[in-house]
N, C-alpha and C positions, 0 to 999 in steps of 0.2 A: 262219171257223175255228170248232170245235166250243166249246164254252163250256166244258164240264167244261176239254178240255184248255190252254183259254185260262187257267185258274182254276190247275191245277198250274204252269205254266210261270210264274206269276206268283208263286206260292208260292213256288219251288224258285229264285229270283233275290232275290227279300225272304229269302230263310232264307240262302244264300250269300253277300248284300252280309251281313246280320247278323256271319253266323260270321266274314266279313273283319273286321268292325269288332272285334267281341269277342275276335277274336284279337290285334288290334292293339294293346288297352288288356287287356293281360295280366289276371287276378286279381288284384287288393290288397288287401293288406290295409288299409292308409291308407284311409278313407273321406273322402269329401270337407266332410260336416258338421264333421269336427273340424280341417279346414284352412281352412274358414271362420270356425268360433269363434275359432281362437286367433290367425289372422291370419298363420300361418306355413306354409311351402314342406311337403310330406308326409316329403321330405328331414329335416326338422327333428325329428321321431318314432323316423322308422324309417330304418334302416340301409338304403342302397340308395334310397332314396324308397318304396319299397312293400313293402320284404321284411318277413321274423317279427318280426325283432331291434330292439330297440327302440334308440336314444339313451340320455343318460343326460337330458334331457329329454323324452322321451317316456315312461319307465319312470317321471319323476315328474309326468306328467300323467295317467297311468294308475295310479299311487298316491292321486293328489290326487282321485279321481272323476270324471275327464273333464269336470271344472268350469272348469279355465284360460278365461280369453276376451281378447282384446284389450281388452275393456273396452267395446266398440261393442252394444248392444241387436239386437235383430231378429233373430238368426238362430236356424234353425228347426234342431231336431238329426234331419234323416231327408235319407238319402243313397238309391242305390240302384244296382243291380249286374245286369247281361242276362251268362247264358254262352249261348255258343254250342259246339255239335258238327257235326266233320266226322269221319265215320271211313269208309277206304277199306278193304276187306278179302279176300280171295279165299277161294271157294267150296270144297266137296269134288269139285266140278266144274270144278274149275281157272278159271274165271266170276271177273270181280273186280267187286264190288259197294261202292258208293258210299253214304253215308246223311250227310245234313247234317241240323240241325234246333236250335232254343230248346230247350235243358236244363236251364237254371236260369234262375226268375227272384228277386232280393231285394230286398227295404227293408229299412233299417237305421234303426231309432231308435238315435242316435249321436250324443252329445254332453252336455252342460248341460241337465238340465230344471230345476231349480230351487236354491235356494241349497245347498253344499254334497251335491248329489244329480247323480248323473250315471249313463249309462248305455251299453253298448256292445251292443244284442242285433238278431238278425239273425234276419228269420222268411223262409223259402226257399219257394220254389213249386217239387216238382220235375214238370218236363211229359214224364217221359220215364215217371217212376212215377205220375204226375198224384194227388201226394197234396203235403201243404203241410204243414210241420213249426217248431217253433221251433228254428231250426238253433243259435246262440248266444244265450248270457244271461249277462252280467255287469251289474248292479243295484248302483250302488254310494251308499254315503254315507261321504264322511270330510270330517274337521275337524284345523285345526293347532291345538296346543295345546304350553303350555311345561312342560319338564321339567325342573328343578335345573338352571334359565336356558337351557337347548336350547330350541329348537324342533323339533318331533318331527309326524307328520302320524299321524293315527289312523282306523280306517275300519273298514266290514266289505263282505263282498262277497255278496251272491246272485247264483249261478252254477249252469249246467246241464251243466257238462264239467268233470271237473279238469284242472285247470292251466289252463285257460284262463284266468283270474285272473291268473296269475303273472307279473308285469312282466319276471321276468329269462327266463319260456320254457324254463324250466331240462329239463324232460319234451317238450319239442317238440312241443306239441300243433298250433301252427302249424309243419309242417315240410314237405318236400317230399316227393313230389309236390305243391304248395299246392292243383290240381285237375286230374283226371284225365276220361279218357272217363266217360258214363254209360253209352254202349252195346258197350265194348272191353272188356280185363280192364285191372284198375287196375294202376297198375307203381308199386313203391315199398312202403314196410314201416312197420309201427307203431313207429319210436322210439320210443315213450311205453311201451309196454305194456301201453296204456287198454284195447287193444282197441275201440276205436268207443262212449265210455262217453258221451255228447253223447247228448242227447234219451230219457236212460234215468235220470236222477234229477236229483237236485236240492242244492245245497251251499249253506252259510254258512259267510264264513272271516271271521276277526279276525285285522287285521294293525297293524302299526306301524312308520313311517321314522322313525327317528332320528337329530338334527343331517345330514341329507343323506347317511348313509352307511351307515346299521347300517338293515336292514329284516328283519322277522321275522316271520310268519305261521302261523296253528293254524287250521287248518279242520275240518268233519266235511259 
């Protein structure tokens, strides 16, 4: 058999079982370094197990800096994420054309790096624009401290999208489509009104949870 063509058929079954699998394990947002630190189901975060919307446990593990841990030493905060594409399509030749292929790939440093320091940032390889960008940045540090006998949790955030910071998602930055074709048109709409504001500057916010219920936040 021809070599080249042994070498395609061999590709085109490695990128097909791929896009099987990466279909299979949907997009999440849940990463797995922080269901190792804290010892709990991704269920226990996020609404759904993987979806935007947090818990009211997760919204204060993402308040608190992504510090929470079981208490257990060793683990390492870097996860990581393969997408895959299939898109099937027809020609102006009535011709329908097929394209499978590795779209994305990430690591996530994600979780506890040091006392009171946590972080949640995601740097993407895209193979379809073959360029590598830092897709998310949230850089957090906070601390609890007592207010007129509350306990109130106190932080700031270094962050590279707004809203992305914001525990309650209130602008939908995580929203749906969660990911779409690299090689289709995308389907779906900017709730936020950011317009695609990620990877085009840079924020720090100062926020505060108070007694577990009052949270408030100023950023620039």
């Amino acid at each position: 058999m021809n070599t080249n063509r042994t070498r395609r058929l061999l590709q085109r079954a490695a990128t097909a079982l791929f896009t099987i699998v990466a279909g299979w394990a949907a997009p999440a947002h849940a990463v797995p370094s922080f269901a190792r630190q804290t010892g709990q189901d991704c269920a226990a975060c996020h609404v759904g197990a993987y979806g935007p919307q947090l818990t009211p446990y997760g919204m204060r593990f993402k308040i608190g800096g992504y510090t929470d841990s079981d208490g257990k030493g060793g683990k390492i905060p870097l996860s990581g994420m393969l997408a895959g594409d299939y898109t099937r399509y027809k020609n102006d030749d009535g011709n329908t054309t097929s394209k499978s292929t590795l779209s994305e790939a990430s690591i996530f440093l994600a979780g506890r790096l040091m006392d009171k320091v946590g972080s949640f940032t995601q740097v993407t390889y895209d193979n379809v624009e073959h360029s590598t960008a830092l897709d998310q940045l949230d850089l957090r540090y906070a601390d609890t401290v007592n207010v007129y006998g509350r306990d109130a949790v106190v932080g700031v955030s270094l962050n590279n999208n707004p809203s992305v910071q914001d525990p309650l998602n209130t602008l939908g930055t995580w929203s749906f489509p969660y990911y779409s074709s690299a090689r289709s048109n995308a389907i779906g709409a900017d709730f936020s009104g950011l317009g695609g504001s990620e990877q085009k500057g840079l924020g720090l916010s100062a926020y505060g949870f108070l007694d577990n219920r009052w949270y408030g936040e100023v950023g620039l």
